[in-house]
PDB file of N, CA, C and O in Angstrom:
ATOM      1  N   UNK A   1      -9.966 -18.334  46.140  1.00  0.00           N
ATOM      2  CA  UNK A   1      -9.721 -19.385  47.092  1.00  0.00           C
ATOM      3  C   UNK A   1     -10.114 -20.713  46.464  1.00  0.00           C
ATOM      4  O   UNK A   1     -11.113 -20.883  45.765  1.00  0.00           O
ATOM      5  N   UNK A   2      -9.073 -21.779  46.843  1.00  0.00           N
ATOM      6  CA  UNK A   2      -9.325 -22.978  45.984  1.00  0.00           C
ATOM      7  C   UNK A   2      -9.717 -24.134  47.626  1.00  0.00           C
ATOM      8  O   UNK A   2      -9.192 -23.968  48.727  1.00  0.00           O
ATOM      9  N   UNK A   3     -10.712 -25.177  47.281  1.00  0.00           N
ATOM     10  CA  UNK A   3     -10.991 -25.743  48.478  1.00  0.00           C
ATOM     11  C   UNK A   3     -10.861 -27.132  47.813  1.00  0.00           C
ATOM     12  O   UNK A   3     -11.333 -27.055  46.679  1.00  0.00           O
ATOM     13  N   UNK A   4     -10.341 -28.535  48.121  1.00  0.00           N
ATOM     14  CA  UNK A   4      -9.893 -29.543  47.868  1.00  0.00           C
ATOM     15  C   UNK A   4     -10.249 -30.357  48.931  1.00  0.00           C
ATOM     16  O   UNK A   4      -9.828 -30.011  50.035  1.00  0.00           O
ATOM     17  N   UNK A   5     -11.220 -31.792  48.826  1.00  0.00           N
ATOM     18  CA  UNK A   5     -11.519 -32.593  49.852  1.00  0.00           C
ATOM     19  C   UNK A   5      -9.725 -32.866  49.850  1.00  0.00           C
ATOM     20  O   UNK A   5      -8.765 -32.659  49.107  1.00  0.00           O
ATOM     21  N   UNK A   6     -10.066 -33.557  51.419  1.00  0.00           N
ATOM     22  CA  UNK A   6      -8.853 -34.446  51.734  1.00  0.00           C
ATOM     23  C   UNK A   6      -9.261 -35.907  51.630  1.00  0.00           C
ATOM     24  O   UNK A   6     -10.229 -36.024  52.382  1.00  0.00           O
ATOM     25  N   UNK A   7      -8.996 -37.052  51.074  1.00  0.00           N
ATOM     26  CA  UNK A   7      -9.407 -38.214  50.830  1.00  0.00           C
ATOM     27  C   UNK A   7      -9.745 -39.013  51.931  1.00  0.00           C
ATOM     28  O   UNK A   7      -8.666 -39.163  52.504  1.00  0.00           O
ATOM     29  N   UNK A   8     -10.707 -39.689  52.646  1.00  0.00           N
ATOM     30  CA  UNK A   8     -10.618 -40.477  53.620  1.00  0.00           C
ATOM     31  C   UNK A   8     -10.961 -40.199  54.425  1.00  0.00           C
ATOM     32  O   UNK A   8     -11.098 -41.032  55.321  1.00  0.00           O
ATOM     33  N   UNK A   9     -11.463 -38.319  54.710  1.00  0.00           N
ATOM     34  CA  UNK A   9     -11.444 -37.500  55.804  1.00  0.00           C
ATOM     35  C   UNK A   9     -12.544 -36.898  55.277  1.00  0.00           C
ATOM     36  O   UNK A   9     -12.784 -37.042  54.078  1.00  0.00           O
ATOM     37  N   UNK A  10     -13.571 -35.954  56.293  1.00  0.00           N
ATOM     38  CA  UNK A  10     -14.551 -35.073  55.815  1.00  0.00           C
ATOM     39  C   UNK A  10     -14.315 -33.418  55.585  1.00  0.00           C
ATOM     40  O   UNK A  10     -15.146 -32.531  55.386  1.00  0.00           O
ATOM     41  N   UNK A  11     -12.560 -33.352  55.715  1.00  0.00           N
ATOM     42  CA  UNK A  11     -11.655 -32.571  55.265  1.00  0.00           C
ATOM     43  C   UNK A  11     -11.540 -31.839  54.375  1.00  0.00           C
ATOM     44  O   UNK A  11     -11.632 -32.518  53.352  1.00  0.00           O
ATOM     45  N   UNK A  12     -11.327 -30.410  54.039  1.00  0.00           N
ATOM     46  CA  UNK A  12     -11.284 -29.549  53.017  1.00  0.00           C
ATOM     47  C   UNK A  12      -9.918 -29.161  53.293  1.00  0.00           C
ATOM     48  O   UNK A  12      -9.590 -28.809  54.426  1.00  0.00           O
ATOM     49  N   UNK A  13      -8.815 -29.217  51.990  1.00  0.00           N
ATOM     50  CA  UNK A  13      -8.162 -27.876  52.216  1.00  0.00           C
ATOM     51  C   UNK A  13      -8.385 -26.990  51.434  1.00  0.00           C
ATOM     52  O   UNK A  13      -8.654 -27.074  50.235  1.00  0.00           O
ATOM     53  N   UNK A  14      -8.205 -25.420  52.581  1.00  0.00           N
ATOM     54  CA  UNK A  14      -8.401 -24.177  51.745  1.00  0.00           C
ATOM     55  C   UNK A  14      -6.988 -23.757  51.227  1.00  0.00           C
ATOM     56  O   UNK A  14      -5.913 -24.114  51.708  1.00  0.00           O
ATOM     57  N   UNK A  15      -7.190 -22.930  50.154  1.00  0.00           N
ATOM     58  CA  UNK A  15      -5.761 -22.239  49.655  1.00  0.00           C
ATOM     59  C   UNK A  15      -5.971 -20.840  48.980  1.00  0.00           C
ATOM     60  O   UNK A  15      -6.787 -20.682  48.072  1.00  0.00           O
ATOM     61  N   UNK A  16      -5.402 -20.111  49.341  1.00  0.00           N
ATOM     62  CA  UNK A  16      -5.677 -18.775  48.849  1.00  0.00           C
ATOM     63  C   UNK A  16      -4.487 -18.261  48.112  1.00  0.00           C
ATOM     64  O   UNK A  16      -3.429 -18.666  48.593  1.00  0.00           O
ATOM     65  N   UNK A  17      -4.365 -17.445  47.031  1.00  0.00           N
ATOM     66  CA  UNK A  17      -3.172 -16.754  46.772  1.00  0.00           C
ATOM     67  C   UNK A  17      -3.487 -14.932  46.715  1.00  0.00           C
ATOM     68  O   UNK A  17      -4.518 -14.259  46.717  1.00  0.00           O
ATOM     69  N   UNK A  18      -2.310 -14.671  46.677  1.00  0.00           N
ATOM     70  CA  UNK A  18      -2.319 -13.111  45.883  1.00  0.00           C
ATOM     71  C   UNK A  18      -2.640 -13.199  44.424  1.00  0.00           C
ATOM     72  O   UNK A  18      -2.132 -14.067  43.715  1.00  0.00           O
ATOM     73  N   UNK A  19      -3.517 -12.263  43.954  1.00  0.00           N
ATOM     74  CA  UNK A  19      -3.610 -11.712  42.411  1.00  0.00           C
ATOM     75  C   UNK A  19      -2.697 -11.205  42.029  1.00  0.00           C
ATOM     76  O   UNK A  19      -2.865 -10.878  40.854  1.00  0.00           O
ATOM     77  N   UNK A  20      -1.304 -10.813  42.582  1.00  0.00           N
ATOM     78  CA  UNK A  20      -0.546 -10.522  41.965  1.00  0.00           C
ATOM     79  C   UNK A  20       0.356 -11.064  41.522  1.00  0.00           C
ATOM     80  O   UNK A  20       1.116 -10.566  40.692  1.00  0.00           O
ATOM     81  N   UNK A  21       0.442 -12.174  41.988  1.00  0.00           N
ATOM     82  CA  UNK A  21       0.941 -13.466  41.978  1.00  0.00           C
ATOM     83  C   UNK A  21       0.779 -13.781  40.114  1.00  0.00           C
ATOM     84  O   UNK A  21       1.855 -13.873  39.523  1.00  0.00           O
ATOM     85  N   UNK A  22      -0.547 -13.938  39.243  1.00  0.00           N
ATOM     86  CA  UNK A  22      -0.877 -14.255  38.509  1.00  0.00           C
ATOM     87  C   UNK A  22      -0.540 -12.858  37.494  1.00  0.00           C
ATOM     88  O   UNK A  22      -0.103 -12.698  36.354  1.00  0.00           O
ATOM     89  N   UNK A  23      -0.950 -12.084  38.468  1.00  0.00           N
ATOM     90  CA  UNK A  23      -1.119 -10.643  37.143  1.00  0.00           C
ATOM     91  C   UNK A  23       0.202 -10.147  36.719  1.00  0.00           C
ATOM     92  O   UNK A  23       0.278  -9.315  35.815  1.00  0.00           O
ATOM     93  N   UNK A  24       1.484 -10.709  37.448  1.00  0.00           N
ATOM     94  CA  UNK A  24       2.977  -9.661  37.672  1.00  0.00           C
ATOM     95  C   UNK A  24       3.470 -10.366  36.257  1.00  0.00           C
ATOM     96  O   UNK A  24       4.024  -9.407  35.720  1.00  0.00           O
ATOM     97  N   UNK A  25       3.576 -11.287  35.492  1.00  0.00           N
ATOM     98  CA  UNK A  25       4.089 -11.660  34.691  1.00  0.00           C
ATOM     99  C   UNK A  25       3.524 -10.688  33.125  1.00  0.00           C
ATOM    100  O   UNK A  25       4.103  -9.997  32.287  1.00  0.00           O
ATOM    101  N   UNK A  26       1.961 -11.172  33.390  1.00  0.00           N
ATOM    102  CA  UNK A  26       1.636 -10.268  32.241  1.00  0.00           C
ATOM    103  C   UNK A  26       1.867  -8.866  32.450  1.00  0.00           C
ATOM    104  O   UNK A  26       1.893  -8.303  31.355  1.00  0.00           O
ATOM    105  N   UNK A  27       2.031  -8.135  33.328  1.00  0.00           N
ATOM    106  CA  UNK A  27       2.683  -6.547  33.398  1.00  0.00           C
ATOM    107  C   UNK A  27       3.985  -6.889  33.054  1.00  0.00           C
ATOM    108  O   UNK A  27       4.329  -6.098  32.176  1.00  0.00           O
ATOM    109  N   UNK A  28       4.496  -7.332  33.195  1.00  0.00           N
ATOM    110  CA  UNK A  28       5.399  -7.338  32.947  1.00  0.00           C
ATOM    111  C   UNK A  28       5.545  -7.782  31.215  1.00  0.00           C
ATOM    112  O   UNK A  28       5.862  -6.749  30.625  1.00  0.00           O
ATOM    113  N   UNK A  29       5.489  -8.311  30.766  1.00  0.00           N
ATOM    114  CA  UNK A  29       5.347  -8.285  29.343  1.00  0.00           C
ATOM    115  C   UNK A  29       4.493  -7.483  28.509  1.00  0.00           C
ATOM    116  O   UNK A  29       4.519  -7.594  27.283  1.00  0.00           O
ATOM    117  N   UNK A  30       3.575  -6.506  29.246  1.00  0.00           N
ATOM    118  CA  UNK A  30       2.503  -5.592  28.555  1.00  0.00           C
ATOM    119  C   UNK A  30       3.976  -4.369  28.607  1.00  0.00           C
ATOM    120  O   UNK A  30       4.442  -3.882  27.578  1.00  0.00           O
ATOM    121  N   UNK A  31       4.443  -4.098  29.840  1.00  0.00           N
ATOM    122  CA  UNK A  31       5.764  -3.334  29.531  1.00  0.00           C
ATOM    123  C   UNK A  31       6.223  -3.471  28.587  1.00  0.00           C
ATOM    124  O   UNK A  31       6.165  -2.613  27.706  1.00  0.00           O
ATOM    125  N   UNK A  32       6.916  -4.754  28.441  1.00  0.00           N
ATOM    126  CA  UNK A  32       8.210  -4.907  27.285  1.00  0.00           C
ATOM    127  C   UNK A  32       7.465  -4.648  25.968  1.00  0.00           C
ATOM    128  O   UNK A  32       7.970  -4.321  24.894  1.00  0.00           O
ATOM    129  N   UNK A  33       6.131  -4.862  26.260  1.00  0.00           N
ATOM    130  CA  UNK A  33       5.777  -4.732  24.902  1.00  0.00           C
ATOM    131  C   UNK A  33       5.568  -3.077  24.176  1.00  0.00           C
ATOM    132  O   UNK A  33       5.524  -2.527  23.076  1.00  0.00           O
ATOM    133  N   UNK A  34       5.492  -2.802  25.493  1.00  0.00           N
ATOM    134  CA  UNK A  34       4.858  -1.290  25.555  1.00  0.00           C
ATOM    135  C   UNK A  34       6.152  -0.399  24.781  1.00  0.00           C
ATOM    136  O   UNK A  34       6.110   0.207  23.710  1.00  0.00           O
ATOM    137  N   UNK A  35       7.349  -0.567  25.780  1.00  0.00           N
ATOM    138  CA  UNK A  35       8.466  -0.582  25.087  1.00  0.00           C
ATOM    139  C   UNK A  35       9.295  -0.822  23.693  1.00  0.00           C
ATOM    140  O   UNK A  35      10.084   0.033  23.291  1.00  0.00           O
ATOM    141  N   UNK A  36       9.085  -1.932  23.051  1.00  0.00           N
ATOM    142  CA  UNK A  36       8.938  -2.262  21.731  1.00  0.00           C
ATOM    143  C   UNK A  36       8.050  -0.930  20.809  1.00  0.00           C
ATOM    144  O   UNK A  36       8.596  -0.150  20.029  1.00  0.00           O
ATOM    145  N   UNK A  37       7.028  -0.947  21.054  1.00  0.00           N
ATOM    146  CA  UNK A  37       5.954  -0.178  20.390  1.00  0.00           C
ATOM    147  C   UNK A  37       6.964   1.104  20.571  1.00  0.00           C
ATOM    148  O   UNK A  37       7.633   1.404  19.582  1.00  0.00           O
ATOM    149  N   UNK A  38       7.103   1.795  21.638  1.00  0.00           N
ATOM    150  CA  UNK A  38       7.617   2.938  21.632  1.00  0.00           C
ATOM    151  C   UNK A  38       8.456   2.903  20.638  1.00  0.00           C
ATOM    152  O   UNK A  38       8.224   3.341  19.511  1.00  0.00           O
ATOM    153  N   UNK A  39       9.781   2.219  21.123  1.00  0.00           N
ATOM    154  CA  UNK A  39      10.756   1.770  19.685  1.00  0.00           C
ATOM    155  C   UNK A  39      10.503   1.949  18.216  1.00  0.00           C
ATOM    156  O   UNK A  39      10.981   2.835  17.507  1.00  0.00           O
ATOM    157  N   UNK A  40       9.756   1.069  17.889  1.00  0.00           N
ATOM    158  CA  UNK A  40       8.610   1.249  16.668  1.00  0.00           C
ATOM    159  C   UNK A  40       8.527   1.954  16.353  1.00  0.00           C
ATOM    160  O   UNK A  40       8.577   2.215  15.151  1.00  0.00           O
ATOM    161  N   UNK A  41       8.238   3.158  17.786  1.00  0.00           N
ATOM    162  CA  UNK A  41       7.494   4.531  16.583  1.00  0.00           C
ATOM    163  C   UNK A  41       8.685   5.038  16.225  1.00  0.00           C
ATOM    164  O   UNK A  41       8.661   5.697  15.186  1.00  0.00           O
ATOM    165  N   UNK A  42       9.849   4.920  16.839  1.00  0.00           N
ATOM    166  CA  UNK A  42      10.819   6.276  16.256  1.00  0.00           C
ATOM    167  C   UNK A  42      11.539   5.381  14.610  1.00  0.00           C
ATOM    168  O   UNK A  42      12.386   5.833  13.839  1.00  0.00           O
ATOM    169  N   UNK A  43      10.862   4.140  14.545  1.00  0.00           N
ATOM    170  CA  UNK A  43      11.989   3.672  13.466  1.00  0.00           C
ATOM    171  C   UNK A  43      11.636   4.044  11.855  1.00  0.00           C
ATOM    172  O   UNK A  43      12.275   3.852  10.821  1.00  0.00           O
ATOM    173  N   UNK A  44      10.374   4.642  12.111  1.00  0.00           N
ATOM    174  CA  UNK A  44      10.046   5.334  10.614  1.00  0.00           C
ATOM    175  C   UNK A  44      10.351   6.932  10.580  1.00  0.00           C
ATOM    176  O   UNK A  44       9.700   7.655   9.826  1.00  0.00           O
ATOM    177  N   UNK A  45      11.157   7.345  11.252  1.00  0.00           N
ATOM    178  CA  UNK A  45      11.974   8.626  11.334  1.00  0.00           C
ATOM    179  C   UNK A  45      13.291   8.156  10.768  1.00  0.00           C
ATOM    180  O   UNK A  45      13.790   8.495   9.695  1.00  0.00           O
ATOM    181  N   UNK A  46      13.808   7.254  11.736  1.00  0.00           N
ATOM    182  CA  UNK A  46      15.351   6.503  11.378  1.00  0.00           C
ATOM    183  C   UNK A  46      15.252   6.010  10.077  1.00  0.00           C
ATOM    184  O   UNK A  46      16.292   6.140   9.430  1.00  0.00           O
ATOM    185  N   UNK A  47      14.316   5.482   9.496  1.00  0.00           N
ATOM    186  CA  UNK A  47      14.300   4.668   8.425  1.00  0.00           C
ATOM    187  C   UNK A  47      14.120   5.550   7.497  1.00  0.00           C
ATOM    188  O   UNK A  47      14.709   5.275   6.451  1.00  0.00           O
ATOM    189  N   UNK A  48      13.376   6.740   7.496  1.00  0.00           N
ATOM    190  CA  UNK A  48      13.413   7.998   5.809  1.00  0.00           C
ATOM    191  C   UNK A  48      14.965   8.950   6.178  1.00  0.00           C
ATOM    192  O   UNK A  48      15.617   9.425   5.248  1.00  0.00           O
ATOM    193  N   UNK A  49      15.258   9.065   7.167  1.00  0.00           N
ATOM    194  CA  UNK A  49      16.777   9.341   7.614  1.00  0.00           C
ATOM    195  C   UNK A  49      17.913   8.600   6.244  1.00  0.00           C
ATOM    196  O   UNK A  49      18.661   8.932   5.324  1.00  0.00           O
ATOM    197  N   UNK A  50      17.422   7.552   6.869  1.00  0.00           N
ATOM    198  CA  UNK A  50      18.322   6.562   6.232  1.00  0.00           C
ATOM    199  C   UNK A  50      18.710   6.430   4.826  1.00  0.00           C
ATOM    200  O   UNK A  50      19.818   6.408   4.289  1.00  0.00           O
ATOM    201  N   UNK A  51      16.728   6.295   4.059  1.00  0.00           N
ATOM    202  CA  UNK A  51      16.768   6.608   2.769  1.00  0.00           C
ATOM    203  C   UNK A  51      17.128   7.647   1.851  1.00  0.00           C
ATOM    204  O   UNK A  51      17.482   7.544   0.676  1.00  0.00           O
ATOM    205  N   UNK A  52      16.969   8.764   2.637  1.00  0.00           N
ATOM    206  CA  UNK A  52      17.293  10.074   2.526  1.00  0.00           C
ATOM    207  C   UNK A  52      18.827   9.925   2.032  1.00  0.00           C
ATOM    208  O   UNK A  52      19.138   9.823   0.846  1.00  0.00           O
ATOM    209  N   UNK A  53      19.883   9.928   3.280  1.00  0.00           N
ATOM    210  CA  UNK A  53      21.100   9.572   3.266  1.00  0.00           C
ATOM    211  C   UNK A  53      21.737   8.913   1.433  1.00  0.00           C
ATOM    212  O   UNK A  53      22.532   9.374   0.614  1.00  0.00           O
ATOM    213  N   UNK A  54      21.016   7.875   1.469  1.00  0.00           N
ATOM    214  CA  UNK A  54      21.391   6.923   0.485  1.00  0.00           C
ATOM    215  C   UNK A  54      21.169   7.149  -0.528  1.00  0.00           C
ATOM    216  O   UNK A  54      21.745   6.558  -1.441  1.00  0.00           O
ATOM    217  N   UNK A  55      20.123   8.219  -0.772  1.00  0.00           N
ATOM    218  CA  UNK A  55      19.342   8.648  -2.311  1.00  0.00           C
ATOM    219  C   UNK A  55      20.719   9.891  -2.500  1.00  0.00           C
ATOM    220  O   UNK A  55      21.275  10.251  -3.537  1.00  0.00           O
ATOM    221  N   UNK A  56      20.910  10.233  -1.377  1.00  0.00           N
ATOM    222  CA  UNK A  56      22.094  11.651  -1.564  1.00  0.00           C
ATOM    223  C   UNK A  56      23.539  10.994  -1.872  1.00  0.00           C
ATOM    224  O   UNK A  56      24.318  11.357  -2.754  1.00  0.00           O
ATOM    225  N   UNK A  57      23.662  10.282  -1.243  1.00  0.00           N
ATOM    226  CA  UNK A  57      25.217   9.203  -2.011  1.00  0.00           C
ATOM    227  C   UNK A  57      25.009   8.599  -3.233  1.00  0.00           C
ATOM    228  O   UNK A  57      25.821   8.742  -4.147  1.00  0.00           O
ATOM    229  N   UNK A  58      24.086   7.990  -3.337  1.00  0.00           N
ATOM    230  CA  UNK A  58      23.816   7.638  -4.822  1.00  0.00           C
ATOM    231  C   UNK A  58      23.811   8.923  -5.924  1.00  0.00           C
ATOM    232  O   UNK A  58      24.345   8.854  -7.031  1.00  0.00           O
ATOM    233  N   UNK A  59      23.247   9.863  -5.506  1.00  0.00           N
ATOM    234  CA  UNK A  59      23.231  11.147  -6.881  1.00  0.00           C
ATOM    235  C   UNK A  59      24.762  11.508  -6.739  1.00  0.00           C
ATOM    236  O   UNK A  59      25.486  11.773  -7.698  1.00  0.00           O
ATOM    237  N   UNK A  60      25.116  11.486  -5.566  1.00  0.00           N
ATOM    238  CA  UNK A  60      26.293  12.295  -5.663  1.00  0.00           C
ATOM    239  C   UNK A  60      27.763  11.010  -6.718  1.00  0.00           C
ATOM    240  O   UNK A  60      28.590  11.132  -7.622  1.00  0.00           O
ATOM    241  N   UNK A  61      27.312  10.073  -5.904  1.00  0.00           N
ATOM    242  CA  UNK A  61      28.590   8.800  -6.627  1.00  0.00           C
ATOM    243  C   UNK A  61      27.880   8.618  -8.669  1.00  0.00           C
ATOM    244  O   UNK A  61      28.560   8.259  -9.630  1.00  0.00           O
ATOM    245  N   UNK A  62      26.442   9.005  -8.675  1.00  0.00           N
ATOM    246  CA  UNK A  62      25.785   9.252  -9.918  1.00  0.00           C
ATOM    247  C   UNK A  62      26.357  10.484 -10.911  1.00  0.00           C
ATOM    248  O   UNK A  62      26.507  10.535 -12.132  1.00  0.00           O
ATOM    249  N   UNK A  63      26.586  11.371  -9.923  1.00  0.00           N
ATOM    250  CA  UNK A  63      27.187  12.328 -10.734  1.00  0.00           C
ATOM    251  C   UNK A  63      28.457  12.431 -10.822  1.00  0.00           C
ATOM    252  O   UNK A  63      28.630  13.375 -11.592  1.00  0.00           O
ATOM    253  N   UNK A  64      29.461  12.031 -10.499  1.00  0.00           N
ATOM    254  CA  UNK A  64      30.781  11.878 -10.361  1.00  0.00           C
ATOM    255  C   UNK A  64      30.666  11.012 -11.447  1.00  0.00           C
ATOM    256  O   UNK A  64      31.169  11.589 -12.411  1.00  0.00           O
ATOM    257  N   UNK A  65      30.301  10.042 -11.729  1.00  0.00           N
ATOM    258  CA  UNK A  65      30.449   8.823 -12.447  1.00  0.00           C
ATOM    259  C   UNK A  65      29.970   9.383 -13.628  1.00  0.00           C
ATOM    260  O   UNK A  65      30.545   8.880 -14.593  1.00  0.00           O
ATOM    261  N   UNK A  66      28.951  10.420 -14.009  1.00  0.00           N
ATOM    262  CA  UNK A  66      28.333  10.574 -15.027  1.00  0.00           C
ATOM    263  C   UNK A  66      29.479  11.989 -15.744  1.00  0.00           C
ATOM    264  O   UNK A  66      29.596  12.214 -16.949  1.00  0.00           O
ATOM    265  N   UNK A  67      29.976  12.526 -14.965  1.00  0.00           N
ATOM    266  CA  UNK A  67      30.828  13.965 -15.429  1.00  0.00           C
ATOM    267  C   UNK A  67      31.656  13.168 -15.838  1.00  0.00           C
ATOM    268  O   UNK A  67      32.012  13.416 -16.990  1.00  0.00           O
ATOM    269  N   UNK A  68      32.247  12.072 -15.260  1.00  0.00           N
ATOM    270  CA  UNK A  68      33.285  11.197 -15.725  1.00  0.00           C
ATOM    271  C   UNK A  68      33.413  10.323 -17.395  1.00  0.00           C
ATOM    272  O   UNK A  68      34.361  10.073 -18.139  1.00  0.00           O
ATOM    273  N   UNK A  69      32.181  10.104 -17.443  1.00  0.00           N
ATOM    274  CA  UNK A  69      31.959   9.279 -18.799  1.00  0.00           C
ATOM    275  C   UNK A  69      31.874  10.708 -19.506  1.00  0.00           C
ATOM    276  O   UNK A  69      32.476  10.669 -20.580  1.00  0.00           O
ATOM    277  N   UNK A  70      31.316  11.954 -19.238  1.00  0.00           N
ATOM    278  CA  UNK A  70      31.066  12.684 -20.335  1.00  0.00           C
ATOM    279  C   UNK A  70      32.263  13.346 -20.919  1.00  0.00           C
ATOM    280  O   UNK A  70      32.304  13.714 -22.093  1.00  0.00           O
ATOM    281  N   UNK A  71      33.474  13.523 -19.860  1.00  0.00           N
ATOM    282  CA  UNK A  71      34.539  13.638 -19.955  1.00  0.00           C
ATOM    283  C   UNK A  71      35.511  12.868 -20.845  1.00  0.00           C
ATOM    284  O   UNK A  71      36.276  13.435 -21.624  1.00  0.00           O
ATOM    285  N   UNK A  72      35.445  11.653 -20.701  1.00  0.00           N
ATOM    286  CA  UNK A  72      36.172  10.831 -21.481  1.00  0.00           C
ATOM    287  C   UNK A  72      35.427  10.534 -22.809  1.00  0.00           C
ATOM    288  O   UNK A  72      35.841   9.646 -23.555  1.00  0.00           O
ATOM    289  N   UNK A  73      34.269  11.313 -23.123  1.00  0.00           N
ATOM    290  CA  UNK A  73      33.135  11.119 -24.205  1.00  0.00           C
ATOM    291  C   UNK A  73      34.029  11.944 -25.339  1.00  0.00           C
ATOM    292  O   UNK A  73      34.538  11.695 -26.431  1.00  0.00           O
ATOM    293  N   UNK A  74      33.873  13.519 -24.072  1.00  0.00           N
ATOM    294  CA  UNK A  74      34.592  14.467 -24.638  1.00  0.00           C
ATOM    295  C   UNK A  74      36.050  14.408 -25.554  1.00  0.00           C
ATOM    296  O   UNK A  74      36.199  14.546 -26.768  1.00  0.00           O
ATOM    297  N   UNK A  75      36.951  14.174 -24.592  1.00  0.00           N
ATOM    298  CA  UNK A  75      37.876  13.666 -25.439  1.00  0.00           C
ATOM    299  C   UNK A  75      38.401  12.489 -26.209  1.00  0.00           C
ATOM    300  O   UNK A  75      39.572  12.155 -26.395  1.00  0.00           O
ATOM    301  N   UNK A  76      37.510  12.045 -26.535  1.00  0.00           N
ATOM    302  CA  UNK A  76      37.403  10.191 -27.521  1.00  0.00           C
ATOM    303  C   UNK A  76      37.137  11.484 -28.767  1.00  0.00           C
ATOM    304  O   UNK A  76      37.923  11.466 -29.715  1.00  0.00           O
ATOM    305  N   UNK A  77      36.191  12.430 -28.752  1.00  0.00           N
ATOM    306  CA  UNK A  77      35.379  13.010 -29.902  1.00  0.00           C
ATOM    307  C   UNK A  77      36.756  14.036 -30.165  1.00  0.00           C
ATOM    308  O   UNK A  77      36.880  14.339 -31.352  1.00  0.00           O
ATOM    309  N   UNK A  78      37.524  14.459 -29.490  1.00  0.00           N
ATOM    310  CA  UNK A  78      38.877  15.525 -30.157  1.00  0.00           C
ATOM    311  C   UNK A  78      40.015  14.675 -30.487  1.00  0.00           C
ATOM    312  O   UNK A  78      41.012  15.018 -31.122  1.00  0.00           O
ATOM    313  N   UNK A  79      39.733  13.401 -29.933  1.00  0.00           N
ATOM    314  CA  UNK A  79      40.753  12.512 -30.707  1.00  0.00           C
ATOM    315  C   UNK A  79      40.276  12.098 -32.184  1.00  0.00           C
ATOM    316  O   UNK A  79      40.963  11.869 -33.180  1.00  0.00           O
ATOM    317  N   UNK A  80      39.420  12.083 -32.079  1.00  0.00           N
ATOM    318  CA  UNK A  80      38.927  11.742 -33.287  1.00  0.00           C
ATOM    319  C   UNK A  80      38.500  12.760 -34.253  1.00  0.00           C
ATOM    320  O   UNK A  80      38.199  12.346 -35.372  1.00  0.00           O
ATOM    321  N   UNK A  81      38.445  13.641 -34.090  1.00  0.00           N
ATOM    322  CA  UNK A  81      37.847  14.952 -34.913  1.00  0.00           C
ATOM    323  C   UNK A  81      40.015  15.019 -35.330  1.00  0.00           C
ATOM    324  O   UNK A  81      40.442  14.949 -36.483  1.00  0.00           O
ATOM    325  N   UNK A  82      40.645  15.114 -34.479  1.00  0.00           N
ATOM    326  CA  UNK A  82      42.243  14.866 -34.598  1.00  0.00           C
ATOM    327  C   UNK A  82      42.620  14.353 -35.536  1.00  0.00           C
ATOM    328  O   UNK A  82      43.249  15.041 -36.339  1.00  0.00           O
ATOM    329  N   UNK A  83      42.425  13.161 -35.770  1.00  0.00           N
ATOM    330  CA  UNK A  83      42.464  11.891 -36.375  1.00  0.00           C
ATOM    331  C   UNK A  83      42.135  12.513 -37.777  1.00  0.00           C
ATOM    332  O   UNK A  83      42.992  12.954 -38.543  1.00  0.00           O
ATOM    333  N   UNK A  84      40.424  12.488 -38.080  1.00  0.00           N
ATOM    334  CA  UNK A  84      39.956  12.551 -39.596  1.00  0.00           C
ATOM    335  C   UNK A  84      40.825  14.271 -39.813  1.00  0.00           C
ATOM    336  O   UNK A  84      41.514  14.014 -40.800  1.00  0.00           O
ATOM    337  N   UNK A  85      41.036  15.269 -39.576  1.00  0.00           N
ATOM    338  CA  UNK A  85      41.996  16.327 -40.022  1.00  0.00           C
ATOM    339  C   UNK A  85      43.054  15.599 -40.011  1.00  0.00           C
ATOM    340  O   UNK A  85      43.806  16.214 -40.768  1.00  0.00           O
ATOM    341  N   UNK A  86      43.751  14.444 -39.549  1.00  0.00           N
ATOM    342  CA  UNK A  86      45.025  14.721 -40.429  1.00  0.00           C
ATOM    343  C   UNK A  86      45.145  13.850 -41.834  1.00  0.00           C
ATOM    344  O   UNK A  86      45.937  13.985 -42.766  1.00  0.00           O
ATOM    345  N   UNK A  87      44.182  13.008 -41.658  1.00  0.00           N
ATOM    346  CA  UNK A  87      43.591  11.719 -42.504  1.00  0.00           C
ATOM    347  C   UNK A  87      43.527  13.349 -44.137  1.00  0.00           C
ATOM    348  O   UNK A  87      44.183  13.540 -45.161  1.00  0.00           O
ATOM    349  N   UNK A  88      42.827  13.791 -43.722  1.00  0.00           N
ATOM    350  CA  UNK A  88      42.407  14.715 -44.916  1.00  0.00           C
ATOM    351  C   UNK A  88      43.125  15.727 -45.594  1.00  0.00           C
ATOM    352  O   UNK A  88      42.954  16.203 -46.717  1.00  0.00           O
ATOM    353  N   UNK A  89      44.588  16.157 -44.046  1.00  0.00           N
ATOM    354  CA  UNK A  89      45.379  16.895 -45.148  1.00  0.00           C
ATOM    355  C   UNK A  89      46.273  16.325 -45.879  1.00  0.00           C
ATOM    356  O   UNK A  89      46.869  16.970 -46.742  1.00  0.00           O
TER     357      UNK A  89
END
């Protein structure tokens, strides 16, 4: 309760509020926050998910790419083994 002379007068006014009045905002943001946090927790599940995912596309686009060079390694070396046999007969 808040009490305030009135000027001029031997006057008080009284004023009272609800506490909930004051408290409903911060519940209300201890929620959202509460919420967030929850969020939070699941995003280091989502997030090794994720990495997971990406380490497996990378080996896989790694190995495609790597059978590929060894392939064309391969035959650079029978062209050329080709080559010095006829050079020699």
């Amino acid at each position: 309760m808040l009490c305030a002379p009135v000027h001029g007068t031997p006057y008080y006014v009284a004023a009272t509020t609800y506490l909930d009045e004051f408290t409903k905002p911060v519940k209300e943001m201890e929620a959202k926050a509460n919420q967030s946090l929850k969020h939070a927790e699941h995003s280091p599940g989502i997030l090794v998910v994720t990495l997971l995912l990406i380490g497996i596309i990378v080996a896989l686009y790694g190995t495609r790419l790597t059978s590929r060079i060894k392939r064309l390694t391969s035959v650079a070396e029978q062209i050329s083994v080709a080559r010095w046999m006829r050079k020699s007969l």
